[in-house]
N, C-alpha and C positions, 0 to 999 in steps of 0.2 A: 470324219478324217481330221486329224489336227495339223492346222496353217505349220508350216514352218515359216519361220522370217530370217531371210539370210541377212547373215552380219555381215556391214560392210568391210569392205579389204583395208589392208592397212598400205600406204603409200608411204614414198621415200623419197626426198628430193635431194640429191649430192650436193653439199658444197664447196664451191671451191673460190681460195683466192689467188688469183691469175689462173696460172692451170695446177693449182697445186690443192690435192684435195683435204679438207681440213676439219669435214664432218656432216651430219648430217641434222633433217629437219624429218621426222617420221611423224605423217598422220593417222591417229590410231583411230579406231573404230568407231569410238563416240565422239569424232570430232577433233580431242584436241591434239595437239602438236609439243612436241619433245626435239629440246635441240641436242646433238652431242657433238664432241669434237673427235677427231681421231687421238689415237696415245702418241703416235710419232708427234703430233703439232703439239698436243700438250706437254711433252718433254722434250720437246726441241727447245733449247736456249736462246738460239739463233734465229726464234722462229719471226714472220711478222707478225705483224699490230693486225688485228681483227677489229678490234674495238673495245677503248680505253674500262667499257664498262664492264666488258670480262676480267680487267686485271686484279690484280690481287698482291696481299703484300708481299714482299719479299721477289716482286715479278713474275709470280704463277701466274696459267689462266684458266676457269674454266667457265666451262658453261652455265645457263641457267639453270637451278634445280625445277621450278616449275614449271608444269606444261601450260599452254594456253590453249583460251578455248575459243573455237571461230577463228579467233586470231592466228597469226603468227607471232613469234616472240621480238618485241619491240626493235629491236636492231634491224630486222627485216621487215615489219611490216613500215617501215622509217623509211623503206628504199622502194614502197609504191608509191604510186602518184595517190592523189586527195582530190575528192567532191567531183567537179565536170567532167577532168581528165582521166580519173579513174573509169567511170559514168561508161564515157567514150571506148575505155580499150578496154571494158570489161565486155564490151557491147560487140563491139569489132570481134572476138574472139569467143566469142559463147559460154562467157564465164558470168558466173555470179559475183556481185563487185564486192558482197560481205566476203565472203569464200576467201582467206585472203592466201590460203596454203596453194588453191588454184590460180590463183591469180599471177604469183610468185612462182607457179610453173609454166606457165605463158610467157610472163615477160623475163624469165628468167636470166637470159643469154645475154642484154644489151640493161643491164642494173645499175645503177649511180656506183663508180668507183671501179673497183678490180673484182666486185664481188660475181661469180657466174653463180646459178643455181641451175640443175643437171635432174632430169628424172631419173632413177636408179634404173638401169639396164635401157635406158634409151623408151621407154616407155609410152604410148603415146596416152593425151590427157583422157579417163572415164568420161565418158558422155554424161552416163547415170546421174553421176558424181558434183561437173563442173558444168554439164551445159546440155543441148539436145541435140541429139547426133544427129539429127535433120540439118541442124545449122555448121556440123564440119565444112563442108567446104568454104564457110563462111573465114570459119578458124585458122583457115590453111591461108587462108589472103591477110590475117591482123595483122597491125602494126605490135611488135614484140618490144620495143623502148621501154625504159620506166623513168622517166624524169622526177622526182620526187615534188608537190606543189601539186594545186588548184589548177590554176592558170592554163587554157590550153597552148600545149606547146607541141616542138618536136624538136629531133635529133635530125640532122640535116649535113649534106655533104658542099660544103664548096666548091664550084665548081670552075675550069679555069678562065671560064670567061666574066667569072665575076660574080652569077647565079649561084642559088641553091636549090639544091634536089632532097627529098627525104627519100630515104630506102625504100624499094618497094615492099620490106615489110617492118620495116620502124628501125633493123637492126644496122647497127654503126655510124657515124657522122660525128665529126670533130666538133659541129657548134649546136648553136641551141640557138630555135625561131621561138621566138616567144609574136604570139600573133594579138589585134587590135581586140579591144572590150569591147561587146554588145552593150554594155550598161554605165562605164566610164569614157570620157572624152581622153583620147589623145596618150595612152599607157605606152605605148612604144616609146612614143616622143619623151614622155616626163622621164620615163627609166634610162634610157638617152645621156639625155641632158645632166641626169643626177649621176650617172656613173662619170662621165664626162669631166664634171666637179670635181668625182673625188679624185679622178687621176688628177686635175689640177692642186688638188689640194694636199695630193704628197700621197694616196690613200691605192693602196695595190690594185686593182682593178684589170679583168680579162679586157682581150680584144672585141671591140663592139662599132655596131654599124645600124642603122636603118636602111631597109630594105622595100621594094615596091614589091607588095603583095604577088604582082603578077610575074615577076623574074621567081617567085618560090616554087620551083614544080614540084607534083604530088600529093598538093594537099588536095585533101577528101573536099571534095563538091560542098561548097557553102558556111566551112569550119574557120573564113575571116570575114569576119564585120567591120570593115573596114578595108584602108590602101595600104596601110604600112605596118610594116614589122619589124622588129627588133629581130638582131641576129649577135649573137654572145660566143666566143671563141670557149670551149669546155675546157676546163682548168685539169678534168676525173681523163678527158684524152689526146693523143698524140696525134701526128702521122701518120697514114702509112694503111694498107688493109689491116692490120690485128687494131690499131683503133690506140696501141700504146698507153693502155690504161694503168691511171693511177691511182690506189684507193686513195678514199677520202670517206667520212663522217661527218654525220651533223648531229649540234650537239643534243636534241634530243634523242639519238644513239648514244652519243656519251655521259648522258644522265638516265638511259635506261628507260625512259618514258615514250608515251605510245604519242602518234602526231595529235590526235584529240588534248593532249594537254601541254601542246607547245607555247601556248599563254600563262602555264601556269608551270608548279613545279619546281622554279630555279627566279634567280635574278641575274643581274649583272654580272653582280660581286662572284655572283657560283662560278657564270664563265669563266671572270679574270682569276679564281683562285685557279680552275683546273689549267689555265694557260700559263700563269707563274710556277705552278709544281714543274710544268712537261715540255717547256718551251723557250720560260723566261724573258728577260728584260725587252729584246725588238718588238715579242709577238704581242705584247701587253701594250709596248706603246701604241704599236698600230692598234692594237685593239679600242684603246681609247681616242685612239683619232676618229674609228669610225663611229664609235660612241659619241664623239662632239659634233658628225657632223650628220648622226640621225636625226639630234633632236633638232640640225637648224633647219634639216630641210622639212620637218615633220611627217619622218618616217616613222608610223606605226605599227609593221606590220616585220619589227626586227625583233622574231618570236628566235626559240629554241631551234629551228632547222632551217634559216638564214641565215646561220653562223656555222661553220666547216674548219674540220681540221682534215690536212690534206697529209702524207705519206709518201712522199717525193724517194724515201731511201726505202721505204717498206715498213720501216718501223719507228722512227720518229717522229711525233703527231708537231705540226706547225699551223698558224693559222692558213685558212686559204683564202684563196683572193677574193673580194668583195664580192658579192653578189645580191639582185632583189632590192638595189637602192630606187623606191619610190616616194615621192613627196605624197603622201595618203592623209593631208592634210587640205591637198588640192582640191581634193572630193571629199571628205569630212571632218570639217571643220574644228567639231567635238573631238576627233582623235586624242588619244594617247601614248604614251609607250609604249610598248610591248609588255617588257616586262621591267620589274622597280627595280632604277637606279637610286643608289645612297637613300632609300628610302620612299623614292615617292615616282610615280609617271607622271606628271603633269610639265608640260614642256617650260611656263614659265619657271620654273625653279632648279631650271637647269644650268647652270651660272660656275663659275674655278669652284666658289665654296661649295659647290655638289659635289663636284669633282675630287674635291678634298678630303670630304667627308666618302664618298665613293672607296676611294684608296684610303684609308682608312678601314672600313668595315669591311674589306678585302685583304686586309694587308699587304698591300702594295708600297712603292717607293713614292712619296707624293708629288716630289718635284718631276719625276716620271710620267705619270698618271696627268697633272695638271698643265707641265708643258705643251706637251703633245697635245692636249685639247684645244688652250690658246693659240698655238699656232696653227694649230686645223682651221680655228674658229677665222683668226686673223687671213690667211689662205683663201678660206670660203667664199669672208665677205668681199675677197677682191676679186672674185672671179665671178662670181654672183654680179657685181655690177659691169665687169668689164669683159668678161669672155664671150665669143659671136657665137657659142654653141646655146648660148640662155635665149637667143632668139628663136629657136627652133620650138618652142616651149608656147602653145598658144596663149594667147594676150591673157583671159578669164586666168589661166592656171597660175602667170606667171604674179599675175598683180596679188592673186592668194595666199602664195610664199614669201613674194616680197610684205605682205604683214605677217606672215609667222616669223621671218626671219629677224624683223622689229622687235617681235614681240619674247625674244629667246636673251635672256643675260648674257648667255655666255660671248663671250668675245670683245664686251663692254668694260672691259679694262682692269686688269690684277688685282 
């Protein structure tokens, strides 16, 4: 008798932004995945920004022509979580953490930004497909969030006695628990402290708090190493139960590239040109303020989806407010950039004449560009020595930055 092998189904996940539906993501038999949009959203004039890297000249937009494979296509697989925290909710929910079409229908409903993803007809997920239907009930309890990032975190409600709660299934919460490292000393505190800075330093920054582990109810048995937690006010929501979501992008969405090559791919210059074309002169200054005061505190970890443009009206891209500022020089030493400004990562050679030369190979305005980084730089160092929040910063870390912060030109005089 000859086997038949049945082909598998092809799957559909709606997208929508806000509740507005704008196309689809269809996983075909072998695997790969095809985006489309609808005709109303591609000839709607009026329509919003999806993301800059659909547009097109003249202001069209459309889709990717190529399918992916395994993957989803870089825009969305941008808006799952990376490494532990994937690990964890791929785990909680009986999906495979490569799978990434499934994965994306899991946490579909609670996505960085205004983005929902919807299974066509209400669907529930293939066991076959994404997981083992022994472990549904499993699936039915996951936490549904997708925080984009490594770092274990969650989506978390404040609550009015001053507590935080996470949803009993990850969905909705105004802020973001970013909890203690098993393997670095003190990341709540450093992250703290450096946002802390930049608001002193003139530098847009969300509402932020440290928190004692035990006021956070809901975390899973055993997922903080440690007593405290950072707790970040979410720039992507509002208010209120629907959560008043706002899109946003990071710019490895905006450059079209997958999170594996967020160290690579772009530089500065690529940033500050897409910010100059779509935003102009404020969002470049800030932009280079946070650029002056990455390198003092030596942060190295200000790759391609640490940098956000936010859609406050739906459609025009502005930067958004700082986020991920850690001194990663605290713990090693050898750090670098991220990625090459005016030419090089190496923090000593970060000085006005980089800066100069920066705006320069960007085409920027240079008195723009260079201002703004001496007065960040000027800012920093006064708050660095005299602000009570640099106490909070345990002794080992702080004596660490105070030689990076030695050891950086910039701010050593015109």
């Amino acid at each position: 008798m000859t086997q038949r092998h049945r082909t598998p189904p092809v799957h559909v996940l709606r997208v929508f932004l806000r509740e507005r539906e704008i196309g689809a993501l269809t996983r075909l038999s072998d695997d790969r995945t095809v985006m489309t949009l609808t005709d109303d959203f591609v000839r709607d004039p009026g329509r919003p920004t999806l993301s800059l890297s659909l547009k097109k000249a003249g202001g069209e937009v459309a889709a990717p022509r190529r399918p992916t494979h395994v993957k989803v296509p870089a825009f969305f697989s941008n808006l799952l979580p990376e490494g532990h925290l994937r690990e964890y909710l791929a785990e909680r929910g009986g999906v495979n953490p490569e799978r990434e079409f499934f994965l994306l229908w899991l946490l579909g409903e609670d996505l960085p930004g205004a983005v929902v993803v919807r299974p066509e007809g209400d669907a529930d997920m293939p066991s076959d497909e994404a997981g083992d239907a022994a472990r549904e009930p499993e699936r039915a309890g996951a936490l549904r969030f997708s925080l984009a990032g490594i770092q274990l975190k969650f989506s978390a409600v404040l609550e009015s006695a001053g507590g935080l709660t996470i949803p009993a299934h990850g969905v909705g919460g105004s802020w973001i628990v970013k909890l203690p490292s098993a393997r670095f000393e003190a990341v709540p505190e450093n992250e703290f402290v450096m946002l802390e800075l930049a608001r002193a330093a003139g530098i847009e920054v969300p509402e932020t708090m440290l928190v004692p582990v035990e006021r956070v109810d809901g975390l899973p048995t055993g997922a903080a190493p440690g007593d405290v937690a950072l707790a970040t006010r979410r720039f992507d929501r509002g208010d209120g139960d629907d959560g008043g979501r706002t899109h946003t992008e990071d710019f490895a969405q905006v450059f079209d590239v997958f999170p594996a090559d967020k160290y690579r791919q772009a530089s500065y210059e690529d940033l500050a040109r897409v910010l100059w074309a779509e935003a102009g002169r404020p969002d470049v200054a800030e932009y280079a303020r946070r650029l002056a005061f990455t390198a003092l505190i030596g942060n190295g970890d200000m790759h391609l989806k640490n940098w956000s443009l936010i859609y406050r009206d739906g459609r025009t891209p502005r930067l958004a407010p700082a986020y991920d500022f850690v001194s990663t020089v605290a713990y090693l030493p050898d750090d670098r950039l991220a990625l090459s400004l005016g030419g090089t990562r190496r923090w000593t050679d970060v000085s006005a004449d980089l800066f100069r030369r920066f705006a320069s190979k960007a085409g920027l305005p240079e008195s723009l560009v260079v201002d703004a980084a001496l007065e960040t730089a000027d800012r920093f160092r006064e708050a660095w020595e005299h602000h009570d929040v640099v106490g909070r910063l345990p002794a080992p870390l702080r004596a660490r930055v105070s030689e990076h912060v030695k050891a950086v030109p910039l701010g050593g005089g015109r």
